[in-house]
Backbone as CSV, one residue per row, in Angstrom:
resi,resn,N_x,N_y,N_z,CA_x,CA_y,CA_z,C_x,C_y,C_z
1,UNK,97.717,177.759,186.202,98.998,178.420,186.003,99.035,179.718,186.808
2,UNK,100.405,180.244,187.370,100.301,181.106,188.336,101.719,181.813,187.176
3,UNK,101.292,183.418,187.762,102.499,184.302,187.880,102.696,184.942,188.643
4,UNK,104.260,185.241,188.652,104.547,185.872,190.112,105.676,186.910,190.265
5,UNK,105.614,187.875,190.724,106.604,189.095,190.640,106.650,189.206,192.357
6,UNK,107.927,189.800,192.580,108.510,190.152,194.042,108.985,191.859,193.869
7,UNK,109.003,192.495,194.230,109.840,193.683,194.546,110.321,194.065,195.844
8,UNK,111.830,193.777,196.161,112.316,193.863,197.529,113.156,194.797,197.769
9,UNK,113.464,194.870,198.929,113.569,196.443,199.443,113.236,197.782,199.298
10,UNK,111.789,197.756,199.596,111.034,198.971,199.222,110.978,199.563,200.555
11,UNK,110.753,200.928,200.430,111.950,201.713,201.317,110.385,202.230,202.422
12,UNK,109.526,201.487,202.233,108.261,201.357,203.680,108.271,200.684,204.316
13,UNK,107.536,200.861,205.287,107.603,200.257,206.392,106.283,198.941,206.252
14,UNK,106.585,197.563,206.766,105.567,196.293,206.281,104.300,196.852,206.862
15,UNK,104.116,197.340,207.554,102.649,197.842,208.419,101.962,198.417,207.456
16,UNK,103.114,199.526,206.923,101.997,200.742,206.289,101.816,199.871,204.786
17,UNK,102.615,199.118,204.173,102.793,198.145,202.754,101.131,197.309,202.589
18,UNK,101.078,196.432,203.993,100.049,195.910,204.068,98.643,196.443,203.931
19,UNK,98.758,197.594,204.496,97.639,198.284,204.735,96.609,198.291,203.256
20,UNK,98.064,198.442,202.169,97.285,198.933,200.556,97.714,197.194,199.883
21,UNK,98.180,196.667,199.929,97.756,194.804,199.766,96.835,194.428,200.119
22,UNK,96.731,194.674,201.031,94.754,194.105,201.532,93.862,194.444,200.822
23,UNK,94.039,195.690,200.101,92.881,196.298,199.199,92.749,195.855,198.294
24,UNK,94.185,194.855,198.055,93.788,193.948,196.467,93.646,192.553,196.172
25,UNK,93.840,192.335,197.618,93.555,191.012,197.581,92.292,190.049,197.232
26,UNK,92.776,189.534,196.289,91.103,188.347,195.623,90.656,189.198,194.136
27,UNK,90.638,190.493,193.958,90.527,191.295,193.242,90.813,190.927,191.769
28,UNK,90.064,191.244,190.939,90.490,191.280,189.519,91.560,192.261,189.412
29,UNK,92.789,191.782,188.200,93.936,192.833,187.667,93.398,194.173,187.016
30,UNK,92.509,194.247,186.555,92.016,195.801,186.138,91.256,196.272,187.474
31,UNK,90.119,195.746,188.077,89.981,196.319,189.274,91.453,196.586,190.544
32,UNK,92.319,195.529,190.498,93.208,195.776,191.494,94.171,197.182,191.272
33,UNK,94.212,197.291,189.971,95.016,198.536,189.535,94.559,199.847,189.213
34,UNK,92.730,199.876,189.090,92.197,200.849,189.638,92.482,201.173,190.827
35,UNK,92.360,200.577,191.725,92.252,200.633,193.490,93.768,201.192,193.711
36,UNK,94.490,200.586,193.015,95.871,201.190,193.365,96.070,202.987,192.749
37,UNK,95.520,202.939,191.859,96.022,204.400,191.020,95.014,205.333,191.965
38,UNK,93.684,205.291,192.434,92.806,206.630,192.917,93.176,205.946,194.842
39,UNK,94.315,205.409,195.088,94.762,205.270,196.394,95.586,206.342,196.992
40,UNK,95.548,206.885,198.101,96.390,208.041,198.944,97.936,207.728,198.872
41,UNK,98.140,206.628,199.174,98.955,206.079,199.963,100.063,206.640,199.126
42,UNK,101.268,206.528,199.126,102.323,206.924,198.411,103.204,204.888,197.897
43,UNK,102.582,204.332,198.885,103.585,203.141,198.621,102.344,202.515,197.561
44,UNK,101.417,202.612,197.127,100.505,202.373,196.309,100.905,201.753,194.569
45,UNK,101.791,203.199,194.129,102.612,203.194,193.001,103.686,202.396,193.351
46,UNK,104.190,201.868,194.130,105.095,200.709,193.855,104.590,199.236,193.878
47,UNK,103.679,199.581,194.700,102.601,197.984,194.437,101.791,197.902,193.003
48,UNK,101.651,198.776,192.663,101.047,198.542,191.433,101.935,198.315,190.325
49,UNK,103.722,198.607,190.375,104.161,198.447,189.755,104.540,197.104,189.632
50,UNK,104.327,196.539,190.986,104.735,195.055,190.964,103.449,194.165,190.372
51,UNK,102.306,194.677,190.469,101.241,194.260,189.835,101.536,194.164,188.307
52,UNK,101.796,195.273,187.259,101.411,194.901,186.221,103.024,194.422,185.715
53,UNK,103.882,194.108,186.452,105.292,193.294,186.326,104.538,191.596,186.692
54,UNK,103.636,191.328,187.144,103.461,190.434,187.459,102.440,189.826,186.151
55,UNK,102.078,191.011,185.596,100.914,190.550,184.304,101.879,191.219,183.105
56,UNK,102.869,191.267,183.342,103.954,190.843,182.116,104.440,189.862,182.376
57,UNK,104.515,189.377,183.352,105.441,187.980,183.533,104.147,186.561,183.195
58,UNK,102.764,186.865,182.966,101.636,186.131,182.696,101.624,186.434,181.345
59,UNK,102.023,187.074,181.060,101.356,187.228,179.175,102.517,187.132,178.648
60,UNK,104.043,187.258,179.329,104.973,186.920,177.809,105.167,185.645,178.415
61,UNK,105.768,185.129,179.842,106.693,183.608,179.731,105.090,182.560,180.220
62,UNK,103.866,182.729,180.897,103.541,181.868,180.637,101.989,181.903,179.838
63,UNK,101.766,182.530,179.283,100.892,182.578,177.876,99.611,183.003,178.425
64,UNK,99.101,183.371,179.623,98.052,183.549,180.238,97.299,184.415,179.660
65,UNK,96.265,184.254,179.727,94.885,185.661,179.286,94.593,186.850,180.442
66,UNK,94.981,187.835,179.595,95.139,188.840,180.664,93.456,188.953,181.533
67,UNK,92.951,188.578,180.365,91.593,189.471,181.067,90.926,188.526,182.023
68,UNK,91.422,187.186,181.944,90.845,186.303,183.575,91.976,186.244,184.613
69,UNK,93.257,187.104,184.549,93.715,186.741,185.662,93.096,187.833,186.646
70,UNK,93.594,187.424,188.231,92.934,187.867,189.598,94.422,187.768,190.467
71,UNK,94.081,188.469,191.404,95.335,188.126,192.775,95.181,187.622,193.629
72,UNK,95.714,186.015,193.511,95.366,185.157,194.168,96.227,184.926,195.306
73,UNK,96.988,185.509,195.277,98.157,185.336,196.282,98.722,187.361,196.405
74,UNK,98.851,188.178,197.735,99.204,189.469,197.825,100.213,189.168,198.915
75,UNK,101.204,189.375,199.537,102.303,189.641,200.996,102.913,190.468,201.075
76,UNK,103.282,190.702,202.319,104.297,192.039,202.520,105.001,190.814,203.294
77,UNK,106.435,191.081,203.091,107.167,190.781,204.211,108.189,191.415,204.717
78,UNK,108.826,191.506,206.328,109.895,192.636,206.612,111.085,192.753,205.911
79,UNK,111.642,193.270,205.193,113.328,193.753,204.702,114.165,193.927,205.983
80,UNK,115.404,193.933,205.683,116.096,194.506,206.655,115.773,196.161,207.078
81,UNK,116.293,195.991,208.304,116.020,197.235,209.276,117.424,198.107,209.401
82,UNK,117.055,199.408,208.922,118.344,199.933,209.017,118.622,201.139,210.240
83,UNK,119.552,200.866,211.567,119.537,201.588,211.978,120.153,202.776,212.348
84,UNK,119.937,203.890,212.929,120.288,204.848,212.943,119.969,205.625,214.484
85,UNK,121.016,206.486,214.864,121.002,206.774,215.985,120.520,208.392,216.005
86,UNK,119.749,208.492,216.857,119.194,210.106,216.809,119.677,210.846,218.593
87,UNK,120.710,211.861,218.545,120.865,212.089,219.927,119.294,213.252,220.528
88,UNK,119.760,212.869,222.026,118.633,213.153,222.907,119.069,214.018,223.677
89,UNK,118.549,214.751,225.078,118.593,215.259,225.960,119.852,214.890,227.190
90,UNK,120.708,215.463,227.753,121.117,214.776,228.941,122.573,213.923,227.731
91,UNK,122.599,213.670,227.096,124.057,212.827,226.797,123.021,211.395,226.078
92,UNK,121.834,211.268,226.276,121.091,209.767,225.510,120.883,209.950,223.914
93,UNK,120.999,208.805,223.455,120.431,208.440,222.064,119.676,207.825,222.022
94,UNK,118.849,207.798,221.075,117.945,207.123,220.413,117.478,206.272,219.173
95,UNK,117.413,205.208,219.103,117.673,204.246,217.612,116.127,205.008,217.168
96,UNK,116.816,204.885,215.408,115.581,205.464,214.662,115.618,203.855,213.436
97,UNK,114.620,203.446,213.600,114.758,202.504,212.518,113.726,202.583,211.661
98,UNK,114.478,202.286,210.146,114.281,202.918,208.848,114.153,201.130,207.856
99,UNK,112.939,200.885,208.288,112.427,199.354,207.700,112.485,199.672,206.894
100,UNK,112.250,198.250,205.578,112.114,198.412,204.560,111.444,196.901,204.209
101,UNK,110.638,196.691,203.457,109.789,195.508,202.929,110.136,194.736,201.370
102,UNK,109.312,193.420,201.520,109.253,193.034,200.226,107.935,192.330,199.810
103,UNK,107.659,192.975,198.723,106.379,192.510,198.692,106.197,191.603,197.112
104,UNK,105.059,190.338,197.700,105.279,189.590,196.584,103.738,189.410,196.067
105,UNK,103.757,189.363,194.584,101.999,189.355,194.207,101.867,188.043,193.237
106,UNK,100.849,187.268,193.315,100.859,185.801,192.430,99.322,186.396,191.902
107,UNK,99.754,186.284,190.323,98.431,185.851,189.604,98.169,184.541,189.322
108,UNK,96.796,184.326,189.027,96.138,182.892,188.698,95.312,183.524,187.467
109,UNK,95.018,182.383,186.863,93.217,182.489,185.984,92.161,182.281,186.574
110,UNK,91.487,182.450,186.255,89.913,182.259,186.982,89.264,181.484,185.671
């Protein structure tokens, strides 16, 4: 049995998203949410929020035991790109684009 939470349009960029998914990938849910809370990153606290949304969605709709699930499944994927024009030197502009991601986390049992 799997559970699974998404949180989309989070207002980072997929590069920097991935960077702190990798750190939890394969990971036990109490180790993965250590790793997230003593992490730098600022997009950290939103991955972890999708983490323990994902171990509410295992313990109320499908009956799972908290203490063997793991993250068996971590992704970032791109959101829409929002752009924006920044003027330049001489009469030029410049596009500033302001990504945004969605990231999806699957628990399993072990």
């Amino acid at each position: 049995m799997e559970a699974k939470a998404i949180s989309r349009y989070l207002k980072t960029s997929p590069q920097k998203t991935r960077l702190v998914v990798d750190l939890i990938r394969g990971k036990k849910v109490d180790e993965a949410l250590t790793i997230l809370n003593f992490n730098n990153k600022a997009v950290s606290r939103d991955v972890s929020k999708v983490v323990k949304s994902a171990v509410a969605n295992a313990e109320n709709t499908k009956n799972l035991n908290v203490d063997k699930l793991y993250v068996k499944q971590a992704f970032v994927d791109p959101g829409p790109t929002l752009k924006r024009t920044h003027s330049k030197a001489m009469g030029r502009g410049a596009i500033i684009r302001r990504r945004s991601s969605h990231v999806t986390i699957v628990l399993a049992e072990k």
